[in-house]
ZAMARGU-4260 file (C-alpha; in steps of 0.2 Angstrom, whole numbers, plus 5000, padded with zeros to 4 digits):
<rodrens>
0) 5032/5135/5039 | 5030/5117/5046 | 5022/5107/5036 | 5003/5102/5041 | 5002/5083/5050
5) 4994/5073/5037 | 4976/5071/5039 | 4969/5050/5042 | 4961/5051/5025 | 4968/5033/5023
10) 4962/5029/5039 | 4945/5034/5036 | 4944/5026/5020 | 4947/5009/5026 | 4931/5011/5041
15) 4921/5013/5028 | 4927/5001/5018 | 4923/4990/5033 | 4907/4996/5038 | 4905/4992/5020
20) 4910/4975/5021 | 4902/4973/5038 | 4883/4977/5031 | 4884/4967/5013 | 4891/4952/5024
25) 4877/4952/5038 | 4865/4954/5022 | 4872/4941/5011 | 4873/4931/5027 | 4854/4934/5029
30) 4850/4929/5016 | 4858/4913/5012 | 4854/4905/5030 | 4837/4913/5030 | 4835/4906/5012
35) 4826/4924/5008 | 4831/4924/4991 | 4827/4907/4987 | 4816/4912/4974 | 4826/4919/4964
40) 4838/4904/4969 | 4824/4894/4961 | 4822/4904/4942 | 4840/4901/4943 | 4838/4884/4943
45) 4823/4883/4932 | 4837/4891/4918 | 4849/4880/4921 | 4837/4864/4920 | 4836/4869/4902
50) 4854/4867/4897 | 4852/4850/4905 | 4839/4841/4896 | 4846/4822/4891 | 4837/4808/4886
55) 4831/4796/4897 | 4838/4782/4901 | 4829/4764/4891 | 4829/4754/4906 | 4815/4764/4915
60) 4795/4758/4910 | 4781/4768/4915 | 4765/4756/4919 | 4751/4771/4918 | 4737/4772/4924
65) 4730/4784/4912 | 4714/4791/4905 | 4712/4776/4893 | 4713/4765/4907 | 4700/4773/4918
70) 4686/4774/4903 | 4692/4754/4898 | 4693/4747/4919 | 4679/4759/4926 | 4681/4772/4941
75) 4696/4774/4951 | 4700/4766/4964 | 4701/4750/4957 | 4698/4733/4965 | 4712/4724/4973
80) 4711/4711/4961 | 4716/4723/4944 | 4732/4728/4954 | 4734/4709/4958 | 4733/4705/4939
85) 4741/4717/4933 | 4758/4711/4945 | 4752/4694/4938 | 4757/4699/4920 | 4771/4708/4928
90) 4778/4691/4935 | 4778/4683/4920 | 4788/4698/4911 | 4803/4697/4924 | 4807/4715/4927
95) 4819/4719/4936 | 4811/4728/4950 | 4793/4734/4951 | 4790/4750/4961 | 4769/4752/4964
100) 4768/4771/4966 | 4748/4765/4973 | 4744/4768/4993 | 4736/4751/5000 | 4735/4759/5017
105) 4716/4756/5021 | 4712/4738/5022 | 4702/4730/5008 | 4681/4725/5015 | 4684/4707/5008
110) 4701/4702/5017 | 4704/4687/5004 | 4707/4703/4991 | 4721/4708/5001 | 4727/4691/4999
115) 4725/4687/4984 | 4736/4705/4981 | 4748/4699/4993 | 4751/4685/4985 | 4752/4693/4967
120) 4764/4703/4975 | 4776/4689/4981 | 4775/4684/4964 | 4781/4699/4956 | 4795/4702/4966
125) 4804/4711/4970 | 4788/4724/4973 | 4790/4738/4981 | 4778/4746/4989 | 4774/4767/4995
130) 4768/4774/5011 | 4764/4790/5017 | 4763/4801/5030 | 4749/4808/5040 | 4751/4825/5046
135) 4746/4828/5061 | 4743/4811/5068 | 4732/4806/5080 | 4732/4809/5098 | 4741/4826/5097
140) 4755/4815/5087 | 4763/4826/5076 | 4761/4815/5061 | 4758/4795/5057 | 4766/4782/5046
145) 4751/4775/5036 | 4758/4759/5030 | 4752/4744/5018 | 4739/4735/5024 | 4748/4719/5036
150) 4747/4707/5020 | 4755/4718/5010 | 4767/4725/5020 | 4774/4709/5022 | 4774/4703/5005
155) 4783/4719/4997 | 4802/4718/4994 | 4802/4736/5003 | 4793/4749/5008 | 4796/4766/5004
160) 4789/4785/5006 | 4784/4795/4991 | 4782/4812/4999 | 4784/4827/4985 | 4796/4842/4992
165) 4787/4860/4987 | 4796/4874/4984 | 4788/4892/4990 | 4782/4894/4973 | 4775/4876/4972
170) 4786/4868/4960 | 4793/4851/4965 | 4812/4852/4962 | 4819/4842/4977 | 4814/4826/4985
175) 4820/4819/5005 | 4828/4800/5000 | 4824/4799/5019 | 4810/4805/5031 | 4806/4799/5047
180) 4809/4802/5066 | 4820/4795/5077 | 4812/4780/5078 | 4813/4775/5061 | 4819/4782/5044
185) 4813/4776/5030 | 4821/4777/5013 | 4809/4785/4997 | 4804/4772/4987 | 4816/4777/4972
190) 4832/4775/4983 | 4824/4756/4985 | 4822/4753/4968 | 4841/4760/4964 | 4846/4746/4978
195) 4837/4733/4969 | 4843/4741/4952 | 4863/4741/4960 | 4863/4730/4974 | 4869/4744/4987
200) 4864/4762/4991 | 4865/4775/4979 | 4878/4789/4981 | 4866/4805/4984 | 4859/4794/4998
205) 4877/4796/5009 | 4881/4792/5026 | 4870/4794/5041 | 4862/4809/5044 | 4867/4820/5059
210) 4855/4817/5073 | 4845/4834/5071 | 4840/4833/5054 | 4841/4852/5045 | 4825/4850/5037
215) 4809/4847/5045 | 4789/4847/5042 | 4778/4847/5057 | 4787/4836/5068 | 4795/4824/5051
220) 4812/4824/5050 | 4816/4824/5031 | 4833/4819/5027 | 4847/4819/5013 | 4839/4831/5002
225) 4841/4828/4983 | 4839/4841/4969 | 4828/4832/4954 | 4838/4833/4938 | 4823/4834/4926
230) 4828/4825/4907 | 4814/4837/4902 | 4797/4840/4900 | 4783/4827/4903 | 4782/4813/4894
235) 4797/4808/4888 | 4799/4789/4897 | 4793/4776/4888 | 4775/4774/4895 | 4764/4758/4893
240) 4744/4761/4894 | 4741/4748/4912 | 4724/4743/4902 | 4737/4736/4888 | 4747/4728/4902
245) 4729/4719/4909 | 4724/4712/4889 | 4740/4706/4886 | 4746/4716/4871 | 4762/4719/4880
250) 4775/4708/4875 | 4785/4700/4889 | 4802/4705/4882 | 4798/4721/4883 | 4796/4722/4900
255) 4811/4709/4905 | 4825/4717/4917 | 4818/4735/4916 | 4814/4745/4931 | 4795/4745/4931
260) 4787/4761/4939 | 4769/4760/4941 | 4758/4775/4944 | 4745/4784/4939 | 4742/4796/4927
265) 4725/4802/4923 | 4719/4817/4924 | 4706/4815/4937 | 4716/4808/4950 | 4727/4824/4957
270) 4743/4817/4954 | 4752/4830/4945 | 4766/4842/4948 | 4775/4859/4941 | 4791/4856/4935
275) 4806/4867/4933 | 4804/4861/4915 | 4784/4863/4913 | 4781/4879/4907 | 4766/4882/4899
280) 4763/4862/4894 | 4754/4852/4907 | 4761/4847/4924 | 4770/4830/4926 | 4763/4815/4934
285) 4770/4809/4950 | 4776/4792/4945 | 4786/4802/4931 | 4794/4814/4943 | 4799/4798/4951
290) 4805/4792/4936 | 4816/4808/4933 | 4824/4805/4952 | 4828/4787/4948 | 4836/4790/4930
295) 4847/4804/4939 | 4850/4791/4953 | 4855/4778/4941 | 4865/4789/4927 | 4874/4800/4938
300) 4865/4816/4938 | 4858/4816/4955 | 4860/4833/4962 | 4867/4837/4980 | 4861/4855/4986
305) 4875/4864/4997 | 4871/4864/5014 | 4869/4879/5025 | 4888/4882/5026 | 4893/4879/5009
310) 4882/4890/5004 | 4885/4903/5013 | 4904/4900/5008 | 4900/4902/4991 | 4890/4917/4992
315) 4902/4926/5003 | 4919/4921/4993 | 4916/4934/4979 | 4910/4947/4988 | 4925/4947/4997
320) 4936/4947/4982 | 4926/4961/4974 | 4929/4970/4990 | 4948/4965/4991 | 4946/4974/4976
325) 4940/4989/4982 | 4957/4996/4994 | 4968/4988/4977 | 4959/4993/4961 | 4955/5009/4952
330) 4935/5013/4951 | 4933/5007/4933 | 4943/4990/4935 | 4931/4987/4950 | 4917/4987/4938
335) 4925/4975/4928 | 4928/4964/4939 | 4912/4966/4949 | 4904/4961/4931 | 4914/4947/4929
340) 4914/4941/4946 | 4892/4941/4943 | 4898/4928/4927 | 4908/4918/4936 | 4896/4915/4950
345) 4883/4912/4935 | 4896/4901/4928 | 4902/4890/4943 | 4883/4888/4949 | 4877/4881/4933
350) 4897/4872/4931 | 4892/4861/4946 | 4874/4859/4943 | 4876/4854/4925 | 4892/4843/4927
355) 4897/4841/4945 | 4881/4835/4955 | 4880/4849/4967 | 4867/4865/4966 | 4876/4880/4975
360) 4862/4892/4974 | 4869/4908/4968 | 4858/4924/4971 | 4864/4928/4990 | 4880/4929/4980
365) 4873/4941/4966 | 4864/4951/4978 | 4879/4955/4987 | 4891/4959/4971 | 4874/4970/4964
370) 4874/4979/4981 | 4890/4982/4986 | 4898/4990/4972 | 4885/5004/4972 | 4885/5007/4993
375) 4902/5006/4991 | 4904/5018/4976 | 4893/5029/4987 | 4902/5028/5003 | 4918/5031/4994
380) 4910/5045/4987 | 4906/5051/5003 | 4922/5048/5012 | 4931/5059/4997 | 4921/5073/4997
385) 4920/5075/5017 | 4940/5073/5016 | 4940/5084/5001 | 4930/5099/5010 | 4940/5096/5025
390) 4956/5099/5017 | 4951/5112/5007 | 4943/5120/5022 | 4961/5117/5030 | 4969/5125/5015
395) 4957/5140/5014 | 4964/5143/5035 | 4981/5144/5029 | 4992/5159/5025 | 4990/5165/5009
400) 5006/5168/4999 | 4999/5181/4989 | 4986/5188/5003 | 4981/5203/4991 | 4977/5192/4978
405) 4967/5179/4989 | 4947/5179/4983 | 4932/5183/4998 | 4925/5168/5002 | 4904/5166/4996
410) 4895/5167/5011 | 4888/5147/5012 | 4871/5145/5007 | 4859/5131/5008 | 4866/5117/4996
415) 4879/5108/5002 | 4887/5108/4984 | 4887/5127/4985 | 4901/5126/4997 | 4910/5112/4991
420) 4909/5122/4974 | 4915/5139/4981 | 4929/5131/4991 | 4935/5122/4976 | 4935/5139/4965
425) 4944/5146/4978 | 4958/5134/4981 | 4961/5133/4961 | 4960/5152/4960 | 4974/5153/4972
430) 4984/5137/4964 | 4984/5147/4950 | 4990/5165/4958 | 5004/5155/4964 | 5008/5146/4950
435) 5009/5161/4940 | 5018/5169/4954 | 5032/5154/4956 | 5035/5155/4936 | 5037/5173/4937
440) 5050/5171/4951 | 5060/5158/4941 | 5061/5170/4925 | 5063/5183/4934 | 5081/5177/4943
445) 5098/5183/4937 | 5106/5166/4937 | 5102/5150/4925 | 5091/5141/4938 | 5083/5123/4935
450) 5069/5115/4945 | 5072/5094/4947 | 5062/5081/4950 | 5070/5067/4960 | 5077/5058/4945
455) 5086/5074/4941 | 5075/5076/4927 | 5071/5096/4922 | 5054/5101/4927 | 5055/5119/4926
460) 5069/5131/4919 | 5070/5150/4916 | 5076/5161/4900 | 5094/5160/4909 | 5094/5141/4909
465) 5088/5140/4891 | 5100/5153/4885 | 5112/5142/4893 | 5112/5125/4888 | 5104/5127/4871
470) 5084/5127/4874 | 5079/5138/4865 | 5075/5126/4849 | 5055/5128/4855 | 5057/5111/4865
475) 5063/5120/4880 | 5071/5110/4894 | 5057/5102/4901 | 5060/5082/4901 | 5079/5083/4899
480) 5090/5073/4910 | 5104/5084/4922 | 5118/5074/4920 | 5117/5075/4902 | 5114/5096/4904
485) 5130/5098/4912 | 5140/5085/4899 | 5150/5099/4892 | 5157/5106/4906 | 5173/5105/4914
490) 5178/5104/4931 | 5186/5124/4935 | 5204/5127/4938 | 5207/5121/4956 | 5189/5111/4961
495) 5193/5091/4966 | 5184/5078/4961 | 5168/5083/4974 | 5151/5077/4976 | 5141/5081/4962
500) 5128/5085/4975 | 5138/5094/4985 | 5135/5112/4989 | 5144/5122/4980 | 5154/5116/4963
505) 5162/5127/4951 | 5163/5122/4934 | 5168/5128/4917 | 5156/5132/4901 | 5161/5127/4884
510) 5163/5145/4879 | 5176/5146/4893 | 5164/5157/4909 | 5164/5149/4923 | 5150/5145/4936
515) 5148/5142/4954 | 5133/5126/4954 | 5123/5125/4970 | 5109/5115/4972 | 5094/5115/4985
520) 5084/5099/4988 | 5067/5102/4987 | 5053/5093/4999 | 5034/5092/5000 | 5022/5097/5012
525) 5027/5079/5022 | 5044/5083/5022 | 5047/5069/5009 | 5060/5073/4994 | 5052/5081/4979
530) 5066/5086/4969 | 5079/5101/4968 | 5085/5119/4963 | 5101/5118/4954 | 5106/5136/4952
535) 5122/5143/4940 | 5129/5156/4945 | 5141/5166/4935 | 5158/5168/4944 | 5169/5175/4929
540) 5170/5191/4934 | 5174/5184/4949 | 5187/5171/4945 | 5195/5185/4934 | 5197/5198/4949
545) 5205/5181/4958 | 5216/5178/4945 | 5223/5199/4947 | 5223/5195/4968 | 5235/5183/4965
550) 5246/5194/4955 | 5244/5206/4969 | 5250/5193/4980 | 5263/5189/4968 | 5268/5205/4968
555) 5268/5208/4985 | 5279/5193/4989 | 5291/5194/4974 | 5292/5212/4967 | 5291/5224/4984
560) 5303/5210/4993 | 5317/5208/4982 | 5321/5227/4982 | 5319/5227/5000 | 5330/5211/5003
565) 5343/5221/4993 | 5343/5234/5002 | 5345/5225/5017 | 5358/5215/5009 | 5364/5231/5005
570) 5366/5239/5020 | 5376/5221/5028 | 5390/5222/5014 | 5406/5231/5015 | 5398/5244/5005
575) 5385/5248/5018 | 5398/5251/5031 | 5398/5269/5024 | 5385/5275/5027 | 5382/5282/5045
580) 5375/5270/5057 | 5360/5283/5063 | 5352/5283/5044 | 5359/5265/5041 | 5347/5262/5055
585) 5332/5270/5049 | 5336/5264/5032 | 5336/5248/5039 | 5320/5250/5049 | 5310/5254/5035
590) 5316/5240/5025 | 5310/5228/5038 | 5293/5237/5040 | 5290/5237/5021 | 5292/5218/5020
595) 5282/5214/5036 | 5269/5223/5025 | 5271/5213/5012 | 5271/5196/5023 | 5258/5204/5031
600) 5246/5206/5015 | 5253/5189/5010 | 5246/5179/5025 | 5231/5188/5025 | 5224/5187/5009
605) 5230/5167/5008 | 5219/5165/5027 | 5206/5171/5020 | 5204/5164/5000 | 5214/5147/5002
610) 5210/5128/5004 | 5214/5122/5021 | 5221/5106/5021 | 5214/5099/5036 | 5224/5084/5047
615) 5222/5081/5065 | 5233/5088/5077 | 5237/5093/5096 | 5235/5112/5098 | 5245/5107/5114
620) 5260/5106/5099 | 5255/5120/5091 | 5255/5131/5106 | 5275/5123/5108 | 5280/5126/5093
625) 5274/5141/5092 | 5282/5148/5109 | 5297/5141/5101 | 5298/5149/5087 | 5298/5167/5096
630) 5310/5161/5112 | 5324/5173/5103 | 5312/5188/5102 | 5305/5184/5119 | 5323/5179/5128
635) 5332/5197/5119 | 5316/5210/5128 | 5318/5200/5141 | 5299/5192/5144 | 5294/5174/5151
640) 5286/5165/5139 | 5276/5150/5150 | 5268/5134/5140 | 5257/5123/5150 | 5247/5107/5139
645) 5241/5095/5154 | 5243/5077/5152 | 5230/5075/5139 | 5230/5078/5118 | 5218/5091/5113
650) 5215/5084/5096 | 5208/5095/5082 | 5206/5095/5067 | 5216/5112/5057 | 5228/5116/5046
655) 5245/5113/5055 | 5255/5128/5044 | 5240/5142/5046 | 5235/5139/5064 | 5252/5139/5070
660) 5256/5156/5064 | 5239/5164/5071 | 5247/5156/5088 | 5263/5164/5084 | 5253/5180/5081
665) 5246/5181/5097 | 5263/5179/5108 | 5272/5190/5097 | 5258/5203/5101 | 5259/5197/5122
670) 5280/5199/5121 | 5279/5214/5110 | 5267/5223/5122 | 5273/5218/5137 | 5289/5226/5144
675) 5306/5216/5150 | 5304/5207/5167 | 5283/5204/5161 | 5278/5186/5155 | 5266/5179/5144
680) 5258/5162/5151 | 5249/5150/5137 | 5237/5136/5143 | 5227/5123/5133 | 5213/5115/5143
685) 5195/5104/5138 | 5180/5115/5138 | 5161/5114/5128 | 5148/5102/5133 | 5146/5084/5131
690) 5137/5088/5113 | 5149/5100/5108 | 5167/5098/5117 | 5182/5111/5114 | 5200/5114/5116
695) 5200/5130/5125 | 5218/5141/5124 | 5222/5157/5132 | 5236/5166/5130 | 5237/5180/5144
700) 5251/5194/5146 | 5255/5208/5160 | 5256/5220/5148 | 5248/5237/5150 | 5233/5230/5144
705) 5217/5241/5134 | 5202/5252/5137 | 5186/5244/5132 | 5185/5258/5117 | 5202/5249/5112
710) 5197/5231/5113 | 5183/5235/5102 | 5191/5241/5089 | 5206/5225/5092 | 5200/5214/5075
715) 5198/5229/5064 | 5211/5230/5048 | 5226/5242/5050 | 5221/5245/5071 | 5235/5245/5082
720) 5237/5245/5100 | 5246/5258/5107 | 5265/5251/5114 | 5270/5248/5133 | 5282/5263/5134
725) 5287/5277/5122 | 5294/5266/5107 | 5281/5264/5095 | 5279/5244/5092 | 5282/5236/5074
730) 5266/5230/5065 | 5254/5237/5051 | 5237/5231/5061 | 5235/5215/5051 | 5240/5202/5064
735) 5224/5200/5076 | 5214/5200/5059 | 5225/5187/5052 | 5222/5176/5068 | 5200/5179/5068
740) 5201/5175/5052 | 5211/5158/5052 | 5201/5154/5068 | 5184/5157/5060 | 5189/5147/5046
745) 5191/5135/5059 | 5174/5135/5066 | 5183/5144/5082 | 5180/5158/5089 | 5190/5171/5098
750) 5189/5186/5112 | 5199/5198/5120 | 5199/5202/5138 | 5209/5219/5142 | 5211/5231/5157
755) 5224/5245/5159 | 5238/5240/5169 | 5232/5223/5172 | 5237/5215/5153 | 5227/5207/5141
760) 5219/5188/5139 | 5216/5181/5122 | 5205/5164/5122 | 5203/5153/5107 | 5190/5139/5108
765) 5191/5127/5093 | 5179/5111/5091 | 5187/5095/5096 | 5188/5079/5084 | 5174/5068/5089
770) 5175/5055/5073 | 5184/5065/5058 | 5191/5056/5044 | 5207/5061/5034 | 5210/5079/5032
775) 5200/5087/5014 | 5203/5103/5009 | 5188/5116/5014 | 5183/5133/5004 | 5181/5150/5010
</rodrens>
């Protein structure tokens, strides 16, 4: 039976590996450029902040306006004029910047205040001053720059915004160093004071922007976004009370070339934030979630977030390698490195935060590696078991070996699971029938039989096998190499040096039997190799009734000639001149029939059990010589013999000596059955098809010819055909079976065409050579 075509089982595997691959992508995708998970994004961060709390840097000085300020200097706002002093004291410290986290927008009533600020301002400096933004604007404007009032403005070093970036959960975590419109940008007031602090712009601010910035808030382009890398909780920069600043107790030294931040800090005044590193302490004031972005700033921790891309490359990169995974590695090793790959995300995200200056948010990522492994354990599960009832179902249609043994199929009931359960029993009941069946079959053959793997190592053997090469130690066979099975044994009397994979070797056991080894190659359902049956056969019964043949023959060519030859002889010598000539005759005659018997026998029996040595030839010079060797026959009865070859060879491939005397065979039996004036006419001429070309040769007599009941019975053993006249023609019926046999042997065949009084036409048609090599000796 042809095996079944393989089923796409491999094909349908990988479409839902890629409608696998297809969904987590599009979600993972989602997510990162819809930001969905950035909440989780965001206790990510929260964690890692943790591991990078530092202490700050010396060179930071917060001026606070705190609660002991406010009960000391009265109600908030304060007069111009307790800003004005304050940069007054400041002056005289030297700092060496001073950034006034205080919005002056509105106009003072008494414009000499403004003044007076301005001028305290100019003092300080280099003073830098906030603004903000008013969202919406006026007019339908989406939003409005509120500036220092004009004095200020002019007298501040810079001017810079001070906006606080919320995240959905309303912790500040980020800040904009630019916000603006297309008009004007302007840089946050901390990326100012890291120019005054460094003489040039600080790394996180960058290049210009592209002109459409990513981030926007009503109409306010918000630039070069900035992750805050927090050196902890609230209240770790050295802080000075603004009331001590105002009374002097300050000393100047202590404010000299340090980066002043003044802001405010009270309670009362609304200026406070969650932090990633709040907790359950209190929030932290605005000037000291400035402070924190200019220590990053300064010390080298300022944190670039991934933009959409990025991230979106880093969410995606072990999802695909996890499913890579998937069409590579086994179920279990999947988990493992779905599991690590969850780490390393974990690892690399808090890696860059921590130590490279970039915040690769990691949850679309984890999202992904947490969701695939599941949808694609269950759509592999899926793809398996529909493949797996498919082919069961397929196996269930096929013939059963063992029909009577074969189970009824449950009739299918409402559960899935039921079927699937019922065609499994099934296909393993009958696994199992024909397992036992197949073993039963092995024990149960006459010879020693093995069953191979493609390595030649024993899979299988019966009792035979075991009995025969030793297995029987309670280890059997199984696991034992072939070539080492067959170590002991010899090459029998008259193989070559074959093939070992030949058809058909005969070897000799140890204990002197002798065995005919044949193996079968073995294949799967596919057609593809699966190993072999080696069988040993036992030929010494065989081999001895050979042995006695060939002292048949012996005797036949020696024994029974000699007395006949001698008798001849006999007859020849002066002796035999005695005897009269009418029973010297018929002495004679016998003599010669007896040893054409024996020739007869001889031929025969060597046609039919010898090696032919095979060489190329030209049945065109076989036909000669054999029309040559009978001219005296022919030439003394008095019959034509005609040879005709054409022009071309007719090359085949035979054994010269055997093939010539079947041709000699076939004239002899034309001239001995045709009478004296008759010929015999031999031709050789191409024939076949282009796939299979012959050498076709007829030899045709004008003999009397046969009936069909005579022709029939023409290649049977000890048949002869009745003479042309009266005198009974030589022969003991061997002849035309010598010549089927040699010609069979040949791969040849032959036929007879015979009608009375019209002669008879014998045609050989023998395979022509197309590419043979040098002859080899072929067995019967």
């Amino acid at each position: 039976m042809a095996p079944a075509p393989p089923r796409p089982r491999r094909r349908r595997v990988l479409f839902e590996w890629a409608a696998v691959a297809a969904a987590a992508t599009a979600v993972v995708a989602v997510l990162s450029l819809g930001q969905l998970a950035a909440r989780a994004d965001a206790v990510i961060y929260d964690a890692f902040s943790k591991l990078g709390v530092r202490t700050p840097r010396d060179d930071i000085v917060i001026v606070a306006i705190d609660n002991r300020s406010i009960q000391a200097l009265g109600r908030w706002p304060w007069p111009r004029a307790r800003h004005a002093e304050l940069l007054r004291r400041l002056a005289q410290a030297r700092p060496k910047a001073v950034a006034y986290d205080v919005l002056f927008v509105d106009p003072d009533r008494d414009p000499g205040a403004d003044l007076a600020l301005a001028e305290a301002v100019k003092a300080a400096r280099p003073t830098l001053l906030p603004l903000t933004f008013d969202v919406p604007g006026e007019n339908g404007a989406p939003f409005r720059t509120a500036l220092p009032a004009p004095p200020l403005r002019e007298a501040a070093a810079g001017l810079g915004q001070v906006n606080i970036a919320f995240d959905p959960d309303g912790v500040v975590r980020r800040a904009f160093l630019s916000e603006g419109d297309a008009g004007h940008d302007w840089p946050h007031l901390m990326e100012l004071t890291y120019r005054q602090a460094r003489g040039a712009p600080s790394p996180a601010f960058g290049p210009a922007p592209p002109p459409s910035a990513p981030h926007a808030l009503d109409g306010l382009a918000r630039r070069r976004p900035m992750m805050i890398a927090f050196t902890g909780p609230a209240g770790r920069f050295r802080t000075i009370s603004f009331v001590d600043m105002i009374q002097g107790d300050v000393p100047a030294v202590f404010l000299r070339d340090k980066l002043v931040l003044v802001g405010a800090t009270a309670d009362g005044l609304g200026d406070r934030y969650a932090t990633p590193l709040s907790g359950e302490a209190e929030a932290m004031p605005g000037v000291e979630v400035q402070a924190n972005m200019l220590d990053g700033m300064l010390s080298g921790h300022a944190i670039r977030p991934l933009g959409p891309i990025g991230a979106l490359g880093f969410a995606l990169a072990p999802l695909w390698l996890l499913l890579a995974s998937f069409l590579r590695l086994r179920p279990r090793e999947n988990m493992l490195l779905g599991a690590g790959l969850i780490v390393a995300v974990l690892a690399v995200s808090a890696g860059l935060l921590l130590h490279g200056g970039l915040w690769a948010p990691p949850a679309a990522g984890l999202i992904g590696l947490l969701a695939v492994y599941p949808l694609w354990s269950w759509r592999r599960l899926e793809a398996t078991s529909a493949y797996m009832v498919e082919e069961l179902d397929a196996f269930a249609g096929e013939p059963d070996l063992l029909p009577d043994l074969a189970e009824a199929a449950r009739r299918p009931g409402g559960e899935v699971i039921d079927h699937q359960l019922d065609l499994m029993r099934r296909t393993i009941g009958r696994a199992r029938n024909l397992r036992h069946f197949v073993t039963d079959v092995l024990q149960g053959l006459p010879d020693a039989t093995l069953v191979l793997a493609p390595d030649e190592r024993v899979l299988a053997a019966n009792r035979e096998a075991e009995a025969l090469f030793g297995g029987t130690d309670g280890r059997g066979l199984a696991g034992a190499r072939l070539a080492d099975l067959i170590a002991p044994f010899a090459r029998a009397e008259g193989e070559g040096e074959g093939d070992a994979a030949a058809p058909d070797v005969e070897a000799a056991a140890p204990d002197g039997r002798v065995f005919s080894t044949r193996r079968q190659p073995l294949t799967d359902a596919a057609g593809r190799a699966a190993g072999w049956i080696v069988r040993f056969t036992d030929i010494s019964a065989i081999k001895a009734a050979g042995r006695q043949r060939e002292n048949i023959l012996q005797l036949l060519t020696h024994d029974m000639r000699s007395p006949q030859v001698s008798i001849l002889a006999l007859l020849d010598s002066r002796d035999g001149a005695a005897a009269p000539d009418e029973l010297a005759g018929r002495i004679r005659g016998y003599a010669r029939r007896t040893l054409a018997l024996a020739d007869n026998f001889v031929h025969m029996a060597r046609a039919e059990t010898q090696h032919y040595a095979m060489e190329t030839v030209d049945l065109g010079d076989l036909l000669l010589d054999a029309a040559d060797d009978l001219w005296p026959q022919s030439s003394a009865k008095g019959v034509a013999v005609e040879v005709s070859t054409g022009d071309a060879e007719h090359l085949i491939r035979a054994d010269r000596s055997l093939l010539t005397r079947a041709l000699i065979n076939l004239i002899d039996n034309g001239v001995k059955y045709t009478d004296a004036g008759g010929r015999v006419e031999c031709r050789v001429a191409a024939g076949g098809t282009i796939d299979r070309p012959t050498a076709v040769c007829t030899i045709a007599d004008t003999g009397r010819g046969m009936s069909p009941e005579q022709a029939e019975k023409l290649f049977e053993r000890f048949h002869r055909a009745p003479s042309a006249g009266r005198t009974r023609a030589d022969g003991v019926g061997l002849g035309l079976v010598f010549v089927q046999t040699v010609i069979e042997r040949h791969d040849g065949d032959i036929r007879c065409e015979s009608r009375l009084g019209e002669g008879s036409t014998f045609t050989i048609t023998l395979p022509l050579e197309t590419n043979g090599g040098p002859g080899s000796p072929i067995s019967g």
